[in-house]
Structures are given as C-alpha cells and as structure tokens.
C-alpha positions as a LaTeX table, in Angstrom:
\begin{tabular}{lrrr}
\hline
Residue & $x$ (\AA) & $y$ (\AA) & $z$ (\AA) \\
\hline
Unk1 & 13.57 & 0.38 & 6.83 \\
Unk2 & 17.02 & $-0.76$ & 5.91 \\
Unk3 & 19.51 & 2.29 & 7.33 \\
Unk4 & 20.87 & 2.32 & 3.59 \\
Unk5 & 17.18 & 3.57 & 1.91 \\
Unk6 & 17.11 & 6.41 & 4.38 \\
Unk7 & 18.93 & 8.67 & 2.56 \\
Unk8 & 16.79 & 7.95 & $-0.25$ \\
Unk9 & 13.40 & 8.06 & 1.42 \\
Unk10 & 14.76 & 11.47 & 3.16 \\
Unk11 & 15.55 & 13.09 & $-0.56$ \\
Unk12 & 11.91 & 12.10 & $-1.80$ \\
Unk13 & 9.91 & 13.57 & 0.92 \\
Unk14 & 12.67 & 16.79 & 0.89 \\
Unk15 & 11.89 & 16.62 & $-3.42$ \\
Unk16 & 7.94 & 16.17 & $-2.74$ \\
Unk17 & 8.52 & 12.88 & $-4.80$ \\
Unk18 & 6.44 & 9.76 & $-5.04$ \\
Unk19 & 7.37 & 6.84 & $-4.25$ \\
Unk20 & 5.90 & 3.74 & $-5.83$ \\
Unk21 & 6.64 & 0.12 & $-3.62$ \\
Unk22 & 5.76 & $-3.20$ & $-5.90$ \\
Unk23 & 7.17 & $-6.03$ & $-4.85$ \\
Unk24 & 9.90 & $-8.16$ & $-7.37$ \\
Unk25 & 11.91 & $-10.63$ & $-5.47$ \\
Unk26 & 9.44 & $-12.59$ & $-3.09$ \\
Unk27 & 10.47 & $-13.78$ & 0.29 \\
Unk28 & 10.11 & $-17.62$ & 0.33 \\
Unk29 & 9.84 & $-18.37$ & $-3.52$ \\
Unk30 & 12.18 & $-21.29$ & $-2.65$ \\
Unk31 & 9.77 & $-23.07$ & $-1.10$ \\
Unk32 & 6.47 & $-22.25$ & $-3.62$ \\
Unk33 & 7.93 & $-23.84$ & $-6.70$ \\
Unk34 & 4.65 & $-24.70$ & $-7.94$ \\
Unk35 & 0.86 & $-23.43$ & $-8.80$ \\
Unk36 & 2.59 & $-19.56$ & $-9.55$ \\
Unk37 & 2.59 & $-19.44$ & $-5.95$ \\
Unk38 & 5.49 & $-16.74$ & $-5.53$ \\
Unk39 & 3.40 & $-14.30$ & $-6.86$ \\
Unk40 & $-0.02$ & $-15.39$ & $-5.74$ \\
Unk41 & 1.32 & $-16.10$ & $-2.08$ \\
Unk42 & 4.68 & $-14.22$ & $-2.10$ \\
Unk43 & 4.02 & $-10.93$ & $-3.53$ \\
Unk44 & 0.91 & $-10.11$ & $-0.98$ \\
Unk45 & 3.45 & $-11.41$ & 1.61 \\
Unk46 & 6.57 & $-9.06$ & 0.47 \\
Unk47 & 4.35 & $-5.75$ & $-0.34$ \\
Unk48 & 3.12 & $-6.48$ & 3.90 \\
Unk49 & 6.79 & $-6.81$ & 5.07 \\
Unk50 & 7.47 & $-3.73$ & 2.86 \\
Unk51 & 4.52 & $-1.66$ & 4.93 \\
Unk52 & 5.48 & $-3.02$ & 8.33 \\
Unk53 & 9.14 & $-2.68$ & 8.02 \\
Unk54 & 8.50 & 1.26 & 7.37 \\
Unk55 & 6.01 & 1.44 & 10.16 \\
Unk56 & 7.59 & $-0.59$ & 12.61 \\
Unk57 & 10.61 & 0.94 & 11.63 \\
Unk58 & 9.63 & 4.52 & 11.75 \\
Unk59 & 10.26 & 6.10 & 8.22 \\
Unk60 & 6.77 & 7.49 & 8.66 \\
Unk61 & 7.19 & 8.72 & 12.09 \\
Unk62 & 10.90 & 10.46 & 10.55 \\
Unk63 & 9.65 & 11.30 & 7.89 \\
Unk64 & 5.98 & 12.62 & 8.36 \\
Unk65 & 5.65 & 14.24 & 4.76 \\
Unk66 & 6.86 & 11.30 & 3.14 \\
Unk67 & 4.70 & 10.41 & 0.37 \\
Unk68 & 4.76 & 6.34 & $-0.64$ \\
Unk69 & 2.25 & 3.91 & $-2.06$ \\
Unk70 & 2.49 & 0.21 & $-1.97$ \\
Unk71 & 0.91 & $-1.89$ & $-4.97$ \\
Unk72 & $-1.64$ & $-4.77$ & $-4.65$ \\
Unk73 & $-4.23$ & $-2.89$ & $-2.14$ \\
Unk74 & $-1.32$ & $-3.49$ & $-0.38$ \\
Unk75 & $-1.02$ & $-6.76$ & $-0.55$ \\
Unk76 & $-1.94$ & $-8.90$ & 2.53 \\
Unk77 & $-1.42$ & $-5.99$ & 5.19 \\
Unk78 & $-5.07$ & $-5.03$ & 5.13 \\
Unk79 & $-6.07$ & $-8.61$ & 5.68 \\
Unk80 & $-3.69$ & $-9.13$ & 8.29 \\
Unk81 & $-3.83$ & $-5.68$ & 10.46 \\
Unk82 & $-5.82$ & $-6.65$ & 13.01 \\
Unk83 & $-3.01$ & $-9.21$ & 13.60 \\
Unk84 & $-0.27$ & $-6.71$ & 13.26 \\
Unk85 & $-1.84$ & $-4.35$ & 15.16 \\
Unk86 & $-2.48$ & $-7.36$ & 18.48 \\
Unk87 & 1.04 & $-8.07$ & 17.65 \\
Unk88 & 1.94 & $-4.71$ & 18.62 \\
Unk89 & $-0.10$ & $-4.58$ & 21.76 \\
Unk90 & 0.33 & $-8.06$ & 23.53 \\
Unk91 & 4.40 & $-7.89$ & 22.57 \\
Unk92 & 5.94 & $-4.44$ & 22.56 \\
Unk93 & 8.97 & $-5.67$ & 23.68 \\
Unk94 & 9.33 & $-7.85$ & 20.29 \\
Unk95 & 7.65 & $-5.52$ & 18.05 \\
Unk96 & 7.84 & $-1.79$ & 19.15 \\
Unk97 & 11.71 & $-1.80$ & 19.70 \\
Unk98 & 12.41 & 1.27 & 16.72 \\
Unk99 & 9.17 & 2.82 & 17.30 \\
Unk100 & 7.16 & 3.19 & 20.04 \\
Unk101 & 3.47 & 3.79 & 18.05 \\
Unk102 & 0.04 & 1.93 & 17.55 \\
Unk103 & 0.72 & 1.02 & 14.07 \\
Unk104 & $-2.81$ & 2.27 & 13.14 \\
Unk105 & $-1.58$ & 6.09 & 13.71 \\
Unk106 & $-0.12$ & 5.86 & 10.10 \\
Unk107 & $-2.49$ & 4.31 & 8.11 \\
Unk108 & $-3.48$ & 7.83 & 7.11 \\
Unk109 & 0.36 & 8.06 & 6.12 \\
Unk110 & 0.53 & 6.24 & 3.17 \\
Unk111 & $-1.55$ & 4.61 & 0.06 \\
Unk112 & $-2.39$ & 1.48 & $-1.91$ \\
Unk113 & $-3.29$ & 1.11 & $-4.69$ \\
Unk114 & $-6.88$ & $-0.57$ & $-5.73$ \\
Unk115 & $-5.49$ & $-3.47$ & $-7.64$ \\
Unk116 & $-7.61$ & $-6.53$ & $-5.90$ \\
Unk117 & $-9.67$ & $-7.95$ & $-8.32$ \\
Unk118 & $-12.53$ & $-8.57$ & $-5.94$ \\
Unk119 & $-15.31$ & $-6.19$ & $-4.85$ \\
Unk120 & $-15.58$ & $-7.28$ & $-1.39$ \\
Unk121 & $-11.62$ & $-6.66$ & $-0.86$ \\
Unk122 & $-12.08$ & $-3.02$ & $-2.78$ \\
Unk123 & $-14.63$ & $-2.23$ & $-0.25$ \\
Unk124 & $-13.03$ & $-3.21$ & 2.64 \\
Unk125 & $-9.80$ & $-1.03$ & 1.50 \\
Unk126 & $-12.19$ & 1.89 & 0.85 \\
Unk127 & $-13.39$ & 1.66 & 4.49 \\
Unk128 & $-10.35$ & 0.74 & 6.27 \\
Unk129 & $-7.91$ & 3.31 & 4.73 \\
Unk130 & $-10.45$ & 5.61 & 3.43 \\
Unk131 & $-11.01$ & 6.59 & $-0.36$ \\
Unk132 & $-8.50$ & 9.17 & $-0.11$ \\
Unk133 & $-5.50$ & 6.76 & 0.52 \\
Unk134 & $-6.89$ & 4.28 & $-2.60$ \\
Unk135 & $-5.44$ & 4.85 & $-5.62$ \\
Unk136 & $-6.51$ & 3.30 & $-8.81$ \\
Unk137 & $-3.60$ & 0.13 & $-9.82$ \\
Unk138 & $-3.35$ & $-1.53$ & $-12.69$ \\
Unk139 & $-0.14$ & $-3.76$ & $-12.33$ \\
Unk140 & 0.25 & $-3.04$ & $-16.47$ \\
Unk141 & 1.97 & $-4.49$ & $-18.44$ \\
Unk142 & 1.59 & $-7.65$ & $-16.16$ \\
Unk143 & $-0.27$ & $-10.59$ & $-16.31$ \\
Unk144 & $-2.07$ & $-10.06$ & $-12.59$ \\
Unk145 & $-3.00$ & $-7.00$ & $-13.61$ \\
Unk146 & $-6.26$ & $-5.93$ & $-14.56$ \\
Unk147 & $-7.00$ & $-6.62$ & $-17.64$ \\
Unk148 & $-9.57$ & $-3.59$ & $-18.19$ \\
Unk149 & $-7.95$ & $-0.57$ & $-15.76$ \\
Unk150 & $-10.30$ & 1.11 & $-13.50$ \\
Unk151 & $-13.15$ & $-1.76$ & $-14.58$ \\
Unk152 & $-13.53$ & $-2.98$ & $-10.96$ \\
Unk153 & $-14.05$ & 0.41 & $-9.43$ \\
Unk154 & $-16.32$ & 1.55 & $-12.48$ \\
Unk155 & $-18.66$ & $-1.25$ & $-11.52$ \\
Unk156 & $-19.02$ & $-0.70$ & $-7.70$ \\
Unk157 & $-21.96$ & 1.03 & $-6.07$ \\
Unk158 & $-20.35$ & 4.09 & $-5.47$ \\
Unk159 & $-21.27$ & 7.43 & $-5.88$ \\
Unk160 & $-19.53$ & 9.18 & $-9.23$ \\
Unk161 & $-17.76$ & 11.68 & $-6.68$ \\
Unk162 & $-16.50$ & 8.47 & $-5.02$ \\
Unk163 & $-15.50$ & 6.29 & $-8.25$ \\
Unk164 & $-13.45$ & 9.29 & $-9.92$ \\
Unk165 & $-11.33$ & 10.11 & $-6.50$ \\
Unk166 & $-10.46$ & 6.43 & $-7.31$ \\
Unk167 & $-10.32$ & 6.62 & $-10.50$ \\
Unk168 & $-7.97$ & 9.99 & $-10.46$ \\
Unk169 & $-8.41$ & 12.20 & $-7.22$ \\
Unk170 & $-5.95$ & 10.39 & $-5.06$ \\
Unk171 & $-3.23$ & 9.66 & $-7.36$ \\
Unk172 & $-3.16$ & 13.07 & $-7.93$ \\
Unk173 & $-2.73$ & 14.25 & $-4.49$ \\
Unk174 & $-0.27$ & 11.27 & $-4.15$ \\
Unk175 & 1.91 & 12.51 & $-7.04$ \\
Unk176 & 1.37 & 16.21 & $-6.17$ \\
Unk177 & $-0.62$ & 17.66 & $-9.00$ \\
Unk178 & $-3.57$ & 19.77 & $-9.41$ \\
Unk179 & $-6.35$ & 18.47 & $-11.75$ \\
Unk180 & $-6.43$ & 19.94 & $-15.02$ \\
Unk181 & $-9.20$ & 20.19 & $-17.43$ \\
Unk182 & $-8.67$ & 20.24 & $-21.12$ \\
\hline
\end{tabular}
C-alpha cells in the first residue's frame, strides 16, 4: 500500500491487467541465516504482509476492479486470518486506521495461487477462498516449486469440473480471457 504503487495499481485495474505478487526480498532474512529459512519462513511471511498491507490499506476498497494474485496459496495469510481478522476486531484503533472494513469483505477480491505442496493446505484454500479465487502455481523455474505442475490438484478428490477450474478456469478469469478450444 505504499502511496508510490498507487499509480501503478490504479493503471492495471483502469488497463484490466493482472497483477502477479511473489515475494523476492524477505523481511527478516538477517536473522534466518541458516536451514533456507528466508524462503521457507520469510517468503510465507512477506507474500502475508503483501495481502494485509493492500487490505488494511485499502487498494481493494479504491480500487474494487482491481485484479491481483499473490503466490504461495498466499503464503501464511490463510493460516493466520483468523488472527488477522481478531486483530482487526479487538484493536481497530491499531489496525483499521486507513480502512475502516472486516478484512474478510475482500477475500472475494483477490487470488492465490495453489502452490502448497500439501493436500490438507489445498483443501483448506479451496474452502476458505473458494475454487474460484485458486489458481493453479507452479513457482517455475524455482526450486520450491512443484516439480510436476498441476500434480497436487490432479490427485485430489475433486470432481473433474472442480480440478480443471484449478487447473485453468480461474486463471483465466484472473487474466481476462475466454477459454478457447482448439
């Protein structure tokens, strides 16, 4: 939410561009030297600061057409909403002070991508954004990325219709095309 992206975030959703969040330089890598920790810790950390920041901030409140996904199912946002959202009701006065809103209003306002590695993390970001804001996420041509794309969501229980708006469906509507068949 830094005033000097505005601009930028206000040309996108005026364009009907995409916008794509991964996270690079991780908050606190300082202090995780070891074990690969900046991106096993920071990266999940940064992509949540990146999320909050625009909520708490109110891009998506500005900018309502705004279209943005965040990488890493979002990194450790889902895990930590219930948090965030507690955080926003017990201390308004430290957390609501650029926008007003129950944070939960706009997580039908952006997407993440399904890049977890775990089927019991997939699942939970199926049901608590809804398979139309999960995207399939490969993190190519890096090494946390998975190594087969679209293997994890191939192998849950879901129905077909489910597994290709995954697979496909949503990162269409996120990038603004139709489906085409060859």
């Amino acid at each position: 939410n830094e005033p000097a992206l505005f601009p930028f975030f206000e040309a996108a959703q005026e364009l009907g561009a995409a916008v794509f969040v991964h996270p690079w330089d991780m908050m606190g890598k300082e202090k995780m030297n070891k074990y690969w920790l900046p991106w096993l810790v920071g990266m999940p950390a940064e992509t949540s600061l990146a999320i909050c920041s625009m909520i708490f901030g109110g891009i998506f409140e500005r900018l309502p057409e705004l279209r943005v996904a965040f990488a890493h199912g979002g990194g450790s946002f889902p895990a930590t909403f219930g948090r965030i959202e507690h955080g926003y009701r017990v201390r308004p006065d430290l957390v609501a002070v650029d926008n007003p809103h129950d944070p939960r209003k706009y997580l039908k306002k952006f997407y993440l991508d399904s890049l977890v590695h775990d089927p019991v993390m997939l699942d939970y970001l199926v049901r608590f954004m809804g398979p139309e804001r999960i995207a399939l996420g490969t993190d190519y041509p890096f090494p946390l990325g998975e190594l087969s794309p679209g293997k994890l969501i191939k192998e849950m229980p879901y129905t077909d219709e489910m597994k290709e708006r995954l697979l496909s469906g949503t990162a269409l509507e996120w990038l603004g095309l139709e489906k085409t068949v060859f």
